[in-house]
HTML snippet that shows the backbone in 3Dmol.js (N, CA, C, O; Angstrom):
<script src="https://3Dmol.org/build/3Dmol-min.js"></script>
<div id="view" style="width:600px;height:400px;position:relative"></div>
<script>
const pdb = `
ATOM      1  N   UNK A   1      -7.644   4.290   1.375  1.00  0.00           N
ATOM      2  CA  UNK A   1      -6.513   4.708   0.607  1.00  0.00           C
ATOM      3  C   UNK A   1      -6.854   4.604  -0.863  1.00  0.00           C
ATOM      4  O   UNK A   1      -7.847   4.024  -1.302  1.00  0.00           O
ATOM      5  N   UNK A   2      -6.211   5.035  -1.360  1.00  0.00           N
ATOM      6  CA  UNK A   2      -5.895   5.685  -3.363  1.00  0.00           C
ATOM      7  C   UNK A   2      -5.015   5.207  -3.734  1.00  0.00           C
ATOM      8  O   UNK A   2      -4.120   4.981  -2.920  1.00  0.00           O
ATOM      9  N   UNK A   3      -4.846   4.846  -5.032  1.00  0.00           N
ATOM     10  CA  UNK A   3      -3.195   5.019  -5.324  1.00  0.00           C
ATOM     11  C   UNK A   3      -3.872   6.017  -6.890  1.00  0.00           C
ATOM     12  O   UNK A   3      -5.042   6.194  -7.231  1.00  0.00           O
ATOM     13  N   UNK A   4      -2.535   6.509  -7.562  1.00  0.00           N
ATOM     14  CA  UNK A   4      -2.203   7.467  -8.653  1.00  0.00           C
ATOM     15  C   UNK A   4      -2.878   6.733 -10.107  1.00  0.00           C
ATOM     16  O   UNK A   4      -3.056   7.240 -11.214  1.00  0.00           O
ATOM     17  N   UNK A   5      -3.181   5.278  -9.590  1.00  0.00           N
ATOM     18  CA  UNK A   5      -3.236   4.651 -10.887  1.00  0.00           C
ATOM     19  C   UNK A   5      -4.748   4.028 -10.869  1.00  0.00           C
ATOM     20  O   UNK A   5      -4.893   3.025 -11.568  1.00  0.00           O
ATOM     21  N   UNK A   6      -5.952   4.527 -10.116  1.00  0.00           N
ATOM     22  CA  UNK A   6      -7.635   4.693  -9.886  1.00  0.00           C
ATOM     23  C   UNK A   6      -7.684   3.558  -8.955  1.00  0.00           C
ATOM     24  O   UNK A   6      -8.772   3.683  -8.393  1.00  0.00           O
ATOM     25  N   UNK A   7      -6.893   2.166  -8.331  1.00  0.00           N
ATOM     26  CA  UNK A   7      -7.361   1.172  -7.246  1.00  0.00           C
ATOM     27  C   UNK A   7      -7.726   2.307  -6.064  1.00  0.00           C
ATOM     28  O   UNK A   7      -7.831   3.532  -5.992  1.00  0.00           O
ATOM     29  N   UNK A   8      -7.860   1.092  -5.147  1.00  0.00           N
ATOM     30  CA  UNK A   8      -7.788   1.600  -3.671  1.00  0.00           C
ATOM     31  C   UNK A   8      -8.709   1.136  -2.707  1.00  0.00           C
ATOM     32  O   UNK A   8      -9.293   0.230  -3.302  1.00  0.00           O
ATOM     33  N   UNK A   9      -9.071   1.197  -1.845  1.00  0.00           N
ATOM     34  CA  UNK A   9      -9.984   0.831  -0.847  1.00  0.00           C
ATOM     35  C   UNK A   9      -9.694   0.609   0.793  1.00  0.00           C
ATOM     36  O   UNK A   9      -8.917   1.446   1.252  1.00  0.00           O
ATOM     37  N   UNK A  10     -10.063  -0.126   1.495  1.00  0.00           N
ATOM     38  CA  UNK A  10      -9.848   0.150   3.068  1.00  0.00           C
ATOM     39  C   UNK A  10      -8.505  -0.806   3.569  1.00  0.00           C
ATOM     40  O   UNK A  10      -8.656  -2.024   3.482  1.00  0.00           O
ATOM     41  N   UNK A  11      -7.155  -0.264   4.108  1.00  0.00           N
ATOM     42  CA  UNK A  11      -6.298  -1.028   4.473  1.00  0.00           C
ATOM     43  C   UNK A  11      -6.277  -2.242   5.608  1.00  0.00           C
ATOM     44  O   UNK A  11      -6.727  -1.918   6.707  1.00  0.00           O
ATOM     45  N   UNK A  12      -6.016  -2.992   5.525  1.00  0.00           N
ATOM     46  CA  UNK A  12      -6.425  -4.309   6.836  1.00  0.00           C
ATOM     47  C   UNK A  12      -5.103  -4.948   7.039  1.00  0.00           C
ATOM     48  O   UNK A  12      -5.066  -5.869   7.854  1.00  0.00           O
ATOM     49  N   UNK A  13      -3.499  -4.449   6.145  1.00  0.00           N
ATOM     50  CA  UNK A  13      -2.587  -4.791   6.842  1.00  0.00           C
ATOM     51  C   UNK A  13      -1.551  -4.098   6.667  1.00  0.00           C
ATOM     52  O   UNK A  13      -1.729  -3.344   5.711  1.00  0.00           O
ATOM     53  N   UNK A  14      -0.579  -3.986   7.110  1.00  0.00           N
ATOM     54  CA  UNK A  14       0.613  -3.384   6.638  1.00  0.00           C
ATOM     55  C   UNK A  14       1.754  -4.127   6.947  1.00  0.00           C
ATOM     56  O   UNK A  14       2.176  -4.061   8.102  1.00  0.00           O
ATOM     57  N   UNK A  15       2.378  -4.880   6.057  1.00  0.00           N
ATOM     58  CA  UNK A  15       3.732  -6.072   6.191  1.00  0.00           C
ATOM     59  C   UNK A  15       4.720  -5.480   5.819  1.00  0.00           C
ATOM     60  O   UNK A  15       4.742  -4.975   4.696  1.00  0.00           O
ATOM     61  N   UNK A  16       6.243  -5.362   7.045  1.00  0.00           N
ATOM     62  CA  UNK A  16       7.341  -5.464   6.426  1.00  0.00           C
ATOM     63  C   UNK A  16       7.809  -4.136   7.687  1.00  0.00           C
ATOM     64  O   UNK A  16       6.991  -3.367   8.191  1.00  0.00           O
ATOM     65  N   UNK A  17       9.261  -4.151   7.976  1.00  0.00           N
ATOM     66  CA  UNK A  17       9.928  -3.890   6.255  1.00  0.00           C
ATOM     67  C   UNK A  17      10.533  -5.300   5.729  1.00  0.00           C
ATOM     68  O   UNK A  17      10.520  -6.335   6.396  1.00  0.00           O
ATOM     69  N   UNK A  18      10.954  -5.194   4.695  1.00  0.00           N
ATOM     70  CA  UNK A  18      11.418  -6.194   4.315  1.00  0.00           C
ATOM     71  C   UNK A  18      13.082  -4.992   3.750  1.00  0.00           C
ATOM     72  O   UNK A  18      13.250  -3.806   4.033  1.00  0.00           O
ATOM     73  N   UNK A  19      14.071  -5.978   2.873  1.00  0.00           N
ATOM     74  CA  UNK A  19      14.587  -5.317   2.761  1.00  0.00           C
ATOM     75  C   UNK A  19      15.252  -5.898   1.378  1.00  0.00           C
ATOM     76  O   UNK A  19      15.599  -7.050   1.118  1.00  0.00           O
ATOM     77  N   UNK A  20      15.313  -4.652   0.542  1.00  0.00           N
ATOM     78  CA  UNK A  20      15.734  -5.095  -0.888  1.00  0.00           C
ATOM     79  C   UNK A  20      17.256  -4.866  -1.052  1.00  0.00           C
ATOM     80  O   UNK A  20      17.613  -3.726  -1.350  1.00  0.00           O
ATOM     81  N   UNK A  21      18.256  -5.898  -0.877  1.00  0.00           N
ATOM     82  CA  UNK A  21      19.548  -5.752  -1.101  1.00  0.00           C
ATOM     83  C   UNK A  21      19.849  -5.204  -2.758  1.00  0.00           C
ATOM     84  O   UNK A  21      19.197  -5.838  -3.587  1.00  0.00           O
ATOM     85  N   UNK A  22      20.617  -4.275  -3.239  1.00  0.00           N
ATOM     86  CA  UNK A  22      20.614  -4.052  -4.818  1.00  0.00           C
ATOM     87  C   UNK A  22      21.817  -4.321  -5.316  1.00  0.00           C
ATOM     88  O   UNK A  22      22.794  -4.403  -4.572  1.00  0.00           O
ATOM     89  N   UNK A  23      21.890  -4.471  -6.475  1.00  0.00           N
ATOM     90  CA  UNK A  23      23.389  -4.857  -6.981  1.00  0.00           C
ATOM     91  C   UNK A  23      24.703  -3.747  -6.870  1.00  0.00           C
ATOM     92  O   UNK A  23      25.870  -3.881  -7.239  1.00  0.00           O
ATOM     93  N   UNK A  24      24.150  -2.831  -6.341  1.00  0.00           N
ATOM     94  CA  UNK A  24      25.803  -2.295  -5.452  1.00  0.00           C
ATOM     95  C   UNK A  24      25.832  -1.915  -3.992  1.00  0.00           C
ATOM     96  O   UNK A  24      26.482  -1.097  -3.340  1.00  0.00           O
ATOM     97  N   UNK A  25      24.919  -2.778  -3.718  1.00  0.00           N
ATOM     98  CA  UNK A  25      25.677  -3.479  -2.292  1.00  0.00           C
ATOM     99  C   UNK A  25      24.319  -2.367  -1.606  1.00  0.00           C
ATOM    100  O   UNK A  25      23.956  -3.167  -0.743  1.00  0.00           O
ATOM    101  N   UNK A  26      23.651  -1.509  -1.462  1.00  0.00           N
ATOM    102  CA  UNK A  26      22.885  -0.794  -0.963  1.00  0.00           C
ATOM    103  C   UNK A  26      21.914  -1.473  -0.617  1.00  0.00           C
ATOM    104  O   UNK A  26      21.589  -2.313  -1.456  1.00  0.00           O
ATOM    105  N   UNK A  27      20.999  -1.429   0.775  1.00  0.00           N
ATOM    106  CA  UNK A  27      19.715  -1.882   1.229  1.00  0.00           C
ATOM    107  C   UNK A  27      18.844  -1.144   1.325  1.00  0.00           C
ATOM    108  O   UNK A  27      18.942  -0.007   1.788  1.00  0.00           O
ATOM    109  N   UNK A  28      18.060  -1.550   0.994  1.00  0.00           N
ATOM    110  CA  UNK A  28      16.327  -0.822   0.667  1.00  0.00           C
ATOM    111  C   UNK A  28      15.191  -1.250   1.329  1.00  0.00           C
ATOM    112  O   UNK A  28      14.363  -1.971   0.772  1.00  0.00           O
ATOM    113  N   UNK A  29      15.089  -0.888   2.411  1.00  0.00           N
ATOM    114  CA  UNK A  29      13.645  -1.209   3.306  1.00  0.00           C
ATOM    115  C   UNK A  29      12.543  -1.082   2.313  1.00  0.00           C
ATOM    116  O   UNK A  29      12.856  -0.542   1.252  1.00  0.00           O
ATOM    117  N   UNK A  30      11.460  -1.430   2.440  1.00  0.00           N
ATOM    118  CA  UNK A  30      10.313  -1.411   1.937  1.00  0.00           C
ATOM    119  C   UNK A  30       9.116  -1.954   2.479  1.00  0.00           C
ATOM    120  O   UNK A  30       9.455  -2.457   3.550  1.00  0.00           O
ATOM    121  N   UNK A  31       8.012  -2.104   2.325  1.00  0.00           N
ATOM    122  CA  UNK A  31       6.994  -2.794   2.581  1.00  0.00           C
ATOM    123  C   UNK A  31       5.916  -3.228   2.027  1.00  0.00           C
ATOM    124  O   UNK A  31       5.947  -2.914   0.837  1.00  0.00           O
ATOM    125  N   UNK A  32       4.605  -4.015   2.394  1.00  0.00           N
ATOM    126  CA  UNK A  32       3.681  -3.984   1.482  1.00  0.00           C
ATOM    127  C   UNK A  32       2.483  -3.760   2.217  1.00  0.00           C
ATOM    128  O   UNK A  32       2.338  -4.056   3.403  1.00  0.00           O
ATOM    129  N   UNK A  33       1.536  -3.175   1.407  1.00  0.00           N
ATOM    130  CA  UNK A  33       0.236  -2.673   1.954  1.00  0.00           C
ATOM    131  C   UNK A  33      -1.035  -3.667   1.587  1.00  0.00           C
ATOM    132  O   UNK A  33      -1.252  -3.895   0.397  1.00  0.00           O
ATOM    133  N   UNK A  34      -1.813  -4.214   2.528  1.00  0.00           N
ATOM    134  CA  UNK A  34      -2.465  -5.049   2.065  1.00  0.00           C
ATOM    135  C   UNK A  34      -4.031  -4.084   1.994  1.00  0.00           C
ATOM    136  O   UNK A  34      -4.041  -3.087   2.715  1.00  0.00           O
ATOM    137  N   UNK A  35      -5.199  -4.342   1.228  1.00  0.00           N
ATOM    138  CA  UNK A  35      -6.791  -3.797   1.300  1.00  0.00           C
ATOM    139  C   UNK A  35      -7.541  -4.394   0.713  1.00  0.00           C
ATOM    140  O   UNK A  35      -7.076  -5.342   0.079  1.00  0.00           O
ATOM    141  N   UNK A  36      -8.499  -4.235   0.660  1.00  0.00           N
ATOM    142  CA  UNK A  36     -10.187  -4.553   0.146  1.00  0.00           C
ATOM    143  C   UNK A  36     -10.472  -3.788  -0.240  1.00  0.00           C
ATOM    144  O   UNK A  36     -10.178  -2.779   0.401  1.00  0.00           O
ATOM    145  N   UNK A  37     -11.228  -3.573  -1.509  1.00  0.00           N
ATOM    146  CA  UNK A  37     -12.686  -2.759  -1.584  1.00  0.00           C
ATOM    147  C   UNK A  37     -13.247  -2.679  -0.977  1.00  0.00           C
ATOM    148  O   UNK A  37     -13.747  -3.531  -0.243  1.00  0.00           O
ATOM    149  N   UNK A  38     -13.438  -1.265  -1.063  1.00  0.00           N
ATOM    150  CA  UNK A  38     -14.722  -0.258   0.348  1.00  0.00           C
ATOM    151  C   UNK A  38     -15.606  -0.968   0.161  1.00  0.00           C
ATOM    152  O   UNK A  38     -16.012  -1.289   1.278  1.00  0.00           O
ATOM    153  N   UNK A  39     -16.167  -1.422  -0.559  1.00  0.00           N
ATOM    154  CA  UNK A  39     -17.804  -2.016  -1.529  1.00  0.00           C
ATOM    155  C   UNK A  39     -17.944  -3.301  -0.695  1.00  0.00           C
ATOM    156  O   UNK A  39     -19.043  -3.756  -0.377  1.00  0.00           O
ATOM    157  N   UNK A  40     -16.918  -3.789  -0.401  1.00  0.00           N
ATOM    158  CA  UNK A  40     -17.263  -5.365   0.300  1.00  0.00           C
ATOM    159  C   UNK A  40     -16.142  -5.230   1.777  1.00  0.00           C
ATOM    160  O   UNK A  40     -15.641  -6.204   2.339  1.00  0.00           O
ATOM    161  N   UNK A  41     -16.008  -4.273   2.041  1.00  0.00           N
ATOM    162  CA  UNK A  41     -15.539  -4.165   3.664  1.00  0.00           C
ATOM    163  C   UNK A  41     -15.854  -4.892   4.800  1.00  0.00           C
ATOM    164  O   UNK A  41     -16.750  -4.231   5.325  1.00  0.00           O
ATOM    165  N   UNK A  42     -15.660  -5.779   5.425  1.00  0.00           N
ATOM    166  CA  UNK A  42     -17.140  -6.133   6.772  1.00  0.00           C
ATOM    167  C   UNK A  42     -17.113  -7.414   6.229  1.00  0.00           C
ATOM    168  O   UNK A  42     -17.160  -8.355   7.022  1.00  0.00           O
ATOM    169  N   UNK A  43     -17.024  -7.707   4.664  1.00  0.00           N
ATOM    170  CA  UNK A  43     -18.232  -9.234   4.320  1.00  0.00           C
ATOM    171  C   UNK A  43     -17.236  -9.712   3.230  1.00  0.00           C
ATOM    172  O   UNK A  43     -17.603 -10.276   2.199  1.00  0.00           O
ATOM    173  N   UNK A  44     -15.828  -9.415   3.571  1.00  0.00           N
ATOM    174  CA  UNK A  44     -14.793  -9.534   2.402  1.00  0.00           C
ATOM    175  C   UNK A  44     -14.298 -11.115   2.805  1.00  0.00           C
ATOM    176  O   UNK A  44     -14.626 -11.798   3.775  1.00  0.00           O
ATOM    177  N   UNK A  45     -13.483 -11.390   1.803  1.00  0.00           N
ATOM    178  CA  UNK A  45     -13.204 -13.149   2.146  1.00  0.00           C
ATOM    179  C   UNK A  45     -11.407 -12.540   1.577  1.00  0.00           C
ATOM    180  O   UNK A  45     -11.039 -11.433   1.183  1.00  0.00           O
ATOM    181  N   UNK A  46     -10.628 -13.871   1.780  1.00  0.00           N
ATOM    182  CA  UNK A  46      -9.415 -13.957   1.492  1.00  0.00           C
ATOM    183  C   UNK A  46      -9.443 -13.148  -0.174  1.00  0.00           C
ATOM    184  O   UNK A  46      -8.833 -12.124  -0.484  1.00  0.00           O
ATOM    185  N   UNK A  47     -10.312 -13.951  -1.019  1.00  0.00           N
ATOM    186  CA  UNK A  47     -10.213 -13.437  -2.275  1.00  0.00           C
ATOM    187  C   UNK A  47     -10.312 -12.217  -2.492  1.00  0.00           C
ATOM    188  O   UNK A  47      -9.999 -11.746  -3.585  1.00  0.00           O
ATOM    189  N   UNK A  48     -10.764 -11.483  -1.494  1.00  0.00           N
ATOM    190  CA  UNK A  48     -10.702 -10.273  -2.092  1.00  0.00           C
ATOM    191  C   UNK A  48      -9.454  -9.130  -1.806  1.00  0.00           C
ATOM    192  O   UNK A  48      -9.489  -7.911  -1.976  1.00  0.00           O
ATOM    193  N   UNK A  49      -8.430  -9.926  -1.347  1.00  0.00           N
ATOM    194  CA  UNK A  49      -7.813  -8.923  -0.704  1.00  0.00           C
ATOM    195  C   UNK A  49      -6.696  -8.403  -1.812  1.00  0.00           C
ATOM    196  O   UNK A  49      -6.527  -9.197  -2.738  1.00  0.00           O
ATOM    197  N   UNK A  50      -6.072  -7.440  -1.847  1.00  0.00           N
ATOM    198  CA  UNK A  50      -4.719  -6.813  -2.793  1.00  0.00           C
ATOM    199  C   UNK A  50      -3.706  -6.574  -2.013  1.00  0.00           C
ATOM    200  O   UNK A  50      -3.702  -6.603  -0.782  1.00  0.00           O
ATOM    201  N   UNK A  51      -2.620  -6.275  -2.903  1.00  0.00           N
ATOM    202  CA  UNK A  51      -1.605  -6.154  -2.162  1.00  0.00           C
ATOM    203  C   UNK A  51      -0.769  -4.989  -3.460  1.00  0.00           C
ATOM    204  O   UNK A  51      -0.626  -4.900  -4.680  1.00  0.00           O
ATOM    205  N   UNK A  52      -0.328  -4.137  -1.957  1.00  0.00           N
ATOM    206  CA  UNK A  52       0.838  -2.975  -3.368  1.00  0.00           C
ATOM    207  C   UNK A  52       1.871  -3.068  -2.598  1.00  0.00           C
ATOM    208  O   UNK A  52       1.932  -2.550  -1.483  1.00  0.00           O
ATOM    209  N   UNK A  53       2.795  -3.759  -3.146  1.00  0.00           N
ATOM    210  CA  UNK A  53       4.239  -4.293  -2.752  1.00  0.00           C
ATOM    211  C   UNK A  53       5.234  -2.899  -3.261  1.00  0.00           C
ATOM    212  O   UNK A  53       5.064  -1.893  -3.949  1.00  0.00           O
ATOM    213  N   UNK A  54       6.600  -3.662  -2.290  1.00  0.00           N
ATOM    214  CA  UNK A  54       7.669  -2.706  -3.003  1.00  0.00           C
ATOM    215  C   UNK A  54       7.477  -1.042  -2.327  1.00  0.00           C
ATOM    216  O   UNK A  54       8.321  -0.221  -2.685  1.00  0.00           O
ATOM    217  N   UNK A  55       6.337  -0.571  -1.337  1.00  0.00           N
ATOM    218  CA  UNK A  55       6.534   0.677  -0.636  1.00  0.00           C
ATOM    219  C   UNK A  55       7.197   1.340  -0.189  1.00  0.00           C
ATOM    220  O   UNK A  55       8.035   0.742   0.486  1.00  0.00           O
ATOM    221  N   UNK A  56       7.343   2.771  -0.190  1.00  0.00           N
ATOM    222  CA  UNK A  56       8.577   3.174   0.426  1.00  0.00           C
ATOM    223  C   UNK A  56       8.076   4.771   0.758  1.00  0.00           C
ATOM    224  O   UNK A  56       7.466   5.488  -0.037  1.00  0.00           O
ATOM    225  N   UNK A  57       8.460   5.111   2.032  1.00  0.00           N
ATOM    226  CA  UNK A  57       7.975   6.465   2.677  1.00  0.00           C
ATOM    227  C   UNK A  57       8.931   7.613   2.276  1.00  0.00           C
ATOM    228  O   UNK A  57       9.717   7.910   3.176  1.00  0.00           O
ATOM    229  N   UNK A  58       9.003   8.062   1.559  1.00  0.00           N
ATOM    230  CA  UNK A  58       9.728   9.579   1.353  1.00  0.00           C
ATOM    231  C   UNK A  58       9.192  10.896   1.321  1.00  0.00           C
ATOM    232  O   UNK A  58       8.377  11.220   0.456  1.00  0.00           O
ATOM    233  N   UNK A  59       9.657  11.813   2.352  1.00  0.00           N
ATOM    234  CA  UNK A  59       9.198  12.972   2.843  1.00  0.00           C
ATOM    235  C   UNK A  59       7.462  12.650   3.015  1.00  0.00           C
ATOM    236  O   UNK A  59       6.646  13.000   2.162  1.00  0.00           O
ATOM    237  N   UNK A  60       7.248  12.215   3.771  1.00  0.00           N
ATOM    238  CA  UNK A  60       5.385  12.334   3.653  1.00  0.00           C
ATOM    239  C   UNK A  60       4.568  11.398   3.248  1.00  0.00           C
ATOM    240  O   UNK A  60       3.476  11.068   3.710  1.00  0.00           O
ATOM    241  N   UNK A  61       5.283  10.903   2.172  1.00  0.00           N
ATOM    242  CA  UNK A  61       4.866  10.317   0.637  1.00  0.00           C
ATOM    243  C   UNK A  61       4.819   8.941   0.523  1.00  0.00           C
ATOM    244  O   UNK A  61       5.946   8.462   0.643  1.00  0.00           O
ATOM    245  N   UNK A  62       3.792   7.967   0.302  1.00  0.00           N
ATOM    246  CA  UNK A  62       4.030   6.894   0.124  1.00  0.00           C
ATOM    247  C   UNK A  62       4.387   6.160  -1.448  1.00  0.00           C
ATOM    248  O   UNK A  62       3.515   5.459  -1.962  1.00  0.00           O
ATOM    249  N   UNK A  63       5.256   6.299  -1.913  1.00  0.00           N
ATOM    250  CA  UNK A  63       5.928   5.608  -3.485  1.00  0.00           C
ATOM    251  C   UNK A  63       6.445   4.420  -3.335  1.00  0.00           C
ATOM    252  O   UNK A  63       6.581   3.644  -2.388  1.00  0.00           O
ATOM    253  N   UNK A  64       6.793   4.422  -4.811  1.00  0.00           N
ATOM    254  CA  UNK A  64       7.220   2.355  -5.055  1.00  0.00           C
ATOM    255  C   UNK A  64       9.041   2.609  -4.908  1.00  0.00           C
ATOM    256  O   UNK A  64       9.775   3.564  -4.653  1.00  0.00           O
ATOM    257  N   UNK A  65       9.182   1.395  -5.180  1.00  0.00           N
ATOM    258  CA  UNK A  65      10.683   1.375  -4.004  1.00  0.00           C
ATOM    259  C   UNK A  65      11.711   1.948  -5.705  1.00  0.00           C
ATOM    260  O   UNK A  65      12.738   2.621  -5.613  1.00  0.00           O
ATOM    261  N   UNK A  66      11.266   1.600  -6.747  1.00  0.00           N
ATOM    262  CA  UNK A  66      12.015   2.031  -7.993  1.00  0.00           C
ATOM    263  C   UNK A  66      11.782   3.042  -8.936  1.00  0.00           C
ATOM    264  O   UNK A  66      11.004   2.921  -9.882  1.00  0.00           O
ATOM    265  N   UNK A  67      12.582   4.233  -8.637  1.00  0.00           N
ATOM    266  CA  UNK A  67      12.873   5.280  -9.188  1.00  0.00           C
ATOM    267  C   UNK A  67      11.762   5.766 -10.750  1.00  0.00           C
ATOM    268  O   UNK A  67      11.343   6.897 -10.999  1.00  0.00           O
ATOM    269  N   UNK A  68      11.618   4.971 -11.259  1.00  0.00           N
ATOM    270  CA  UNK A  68      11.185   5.031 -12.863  1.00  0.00           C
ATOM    271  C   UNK A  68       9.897   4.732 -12.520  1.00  0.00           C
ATOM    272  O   UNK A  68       9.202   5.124 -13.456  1.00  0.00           O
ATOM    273  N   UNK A  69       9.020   4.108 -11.435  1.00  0.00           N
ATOM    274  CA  UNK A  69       7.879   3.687 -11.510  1.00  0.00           C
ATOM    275  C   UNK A  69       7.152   5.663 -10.537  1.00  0.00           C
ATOM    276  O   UNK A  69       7.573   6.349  -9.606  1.00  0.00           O
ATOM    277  N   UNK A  70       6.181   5.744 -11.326  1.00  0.00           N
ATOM    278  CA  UNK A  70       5.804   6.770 -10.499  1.00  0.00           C
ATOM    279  C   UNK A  70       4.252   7.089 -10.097  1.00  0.00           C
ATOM    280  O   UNK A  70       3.599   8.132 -10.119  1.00  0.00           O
ATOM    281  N   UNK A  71       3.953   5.802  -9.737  1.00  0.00           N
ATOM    282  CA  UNK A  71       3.112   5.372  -8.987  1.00  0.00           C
ATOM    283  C   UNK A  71       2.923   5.546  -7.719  1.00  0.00           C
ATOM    284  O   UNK A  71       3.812   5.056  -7.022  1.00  0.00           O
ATOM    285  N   UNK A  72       1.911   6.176  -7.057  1.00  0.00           N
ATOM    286  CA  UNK A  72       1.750   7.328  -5.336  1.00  0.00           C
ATOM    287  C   UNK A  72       0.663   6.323  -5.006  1.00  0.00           C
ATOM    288  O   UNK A  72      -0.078   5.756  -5.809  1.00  0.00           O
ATOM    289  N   UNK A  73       0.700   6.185  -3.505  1.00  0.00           N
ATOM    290  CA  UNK A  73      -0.481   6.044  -2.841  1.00  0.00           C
ATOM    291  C   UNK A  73      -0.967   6.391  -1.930  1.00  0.00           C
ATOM    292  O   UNK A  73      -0.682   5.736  -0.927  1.00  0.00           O
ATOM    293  N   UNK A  74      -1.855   7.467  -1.762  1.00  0.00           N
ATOM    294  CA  UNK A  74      -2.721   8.182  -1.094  1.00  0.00           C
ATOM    295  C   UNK A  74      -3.251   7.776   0.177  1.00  0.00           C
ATOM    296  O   UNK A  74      -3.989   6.837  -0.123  1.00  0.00           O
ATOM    297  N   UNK A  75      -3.298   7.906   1.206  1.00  0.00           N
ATOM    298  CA  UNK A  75      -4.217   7.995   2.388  1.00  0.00           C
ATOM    299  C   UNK A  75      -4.988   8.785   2.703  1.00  0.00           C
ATOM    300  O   UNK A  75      -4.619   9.929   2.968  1.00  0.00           O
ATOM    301  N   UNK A  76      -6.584   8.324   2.784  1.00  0.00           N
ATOM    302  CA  UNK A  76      -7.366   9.267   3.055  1.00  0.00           C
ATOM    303  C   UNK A  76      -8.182   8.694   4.043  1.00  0.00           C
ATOM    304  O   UNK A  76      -8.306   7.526   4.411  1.00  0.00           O
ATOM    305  N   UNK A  77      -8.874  10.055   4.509  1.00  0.00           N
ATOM    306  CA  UNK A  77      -9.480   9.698   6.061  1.00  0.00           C
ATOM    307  C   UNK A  77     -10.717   9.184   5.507  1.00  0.00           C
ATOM    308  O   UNK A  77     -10.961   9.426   4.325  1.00  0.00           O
ATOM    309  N   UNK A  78     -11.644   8.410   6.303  1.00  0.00           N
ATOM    310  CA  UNK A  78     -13.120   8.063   6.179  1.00  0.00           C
ATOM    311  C   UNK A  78     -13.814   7.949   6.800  1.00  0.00           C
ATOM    312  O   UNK A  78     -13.365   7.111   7.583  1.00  0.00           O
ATOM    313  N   UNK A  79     -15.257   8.347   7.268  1.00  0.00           N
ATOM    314  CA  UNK A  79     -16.241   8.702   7.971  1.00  0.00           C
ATOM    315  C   UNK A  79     -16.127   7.029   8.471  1.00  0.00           C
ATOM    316  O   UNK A  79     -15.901   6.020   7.804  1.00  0.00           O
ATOM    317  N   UNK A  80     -16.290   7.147   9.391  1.00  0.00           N
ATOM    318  CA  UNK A  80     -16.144   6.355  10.979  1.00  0.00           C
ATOM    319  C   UNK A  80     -17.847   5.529  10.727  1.00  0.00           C
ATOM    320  O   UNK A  80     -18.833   6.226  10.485  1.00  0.00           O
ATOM    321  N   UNK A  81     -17.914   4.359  10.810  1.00  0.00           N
ATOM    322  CA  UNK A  81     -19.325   3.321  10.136  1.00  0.00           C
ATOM    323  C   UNK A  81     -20.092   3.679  11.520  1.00  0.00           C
ATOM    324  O   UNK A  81     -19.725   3.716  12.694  1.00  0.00           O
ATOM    325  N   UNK A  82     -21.373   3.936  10.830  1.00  0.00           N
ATOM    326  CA  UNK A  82     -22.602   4.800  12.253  1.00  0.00           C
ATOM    327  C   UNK A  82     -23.056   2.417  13.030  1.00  0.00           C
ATOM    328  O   UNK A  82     -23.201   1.292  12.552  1.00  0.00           O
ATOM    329  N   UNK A  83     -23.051   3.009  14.148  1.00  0.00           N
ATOM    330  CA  UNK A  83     -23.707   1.442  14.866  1.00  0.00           C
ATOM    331  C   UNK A  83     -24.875   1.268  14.280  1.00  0.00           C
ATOM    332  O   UNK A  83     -25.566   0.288  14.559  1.00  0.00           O
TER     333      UNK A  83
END
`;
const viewer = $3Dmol.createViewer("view");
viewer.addModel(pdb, "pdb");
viewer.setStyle({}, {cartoon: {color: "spectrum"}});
viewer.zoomTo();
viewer.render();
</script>
């Protein structure tokens, strides 16, 4: 995966939903995406891991859960590791 803002690398979790109550009373599912760098895939430790919180699926699309942020994150396919 990508996001709009140059990170990205191989996903290893996906947490949630969770759910963001807002101050007029509306609930907001969301989630968070956990990854590594492609570069250390296989041989990665706790430290290396990220997290892009606050997700939210609209039409297709993976965006952040607040309107003003317009930050995307991409899924892309990747050649399958040869044995």
């Amino acid at each position: 995966m990508r996001t709009s803002y140059g990170s990205g690398g191989i996903v290893t979790a996906v947490e949630g939903p969770v759910v963001h109550p807002a101050a007029d009373g509306r609930e907001y599912p969301h989630f968070t995406i956990v990854y590594v760098p492609a570069d250390c895939f296989g041989r990665h430790t706790k430290r290396d891991r990220n997290w892009i919180n606050e997700c939210v699926a609209v039409h297709g699309r993976i965006l952040k859960l607040l309107e003003a942020n317009s930050d995307e994150v991409f899924v892309e396919p990747m050649e399958a590791a040869r044995p």
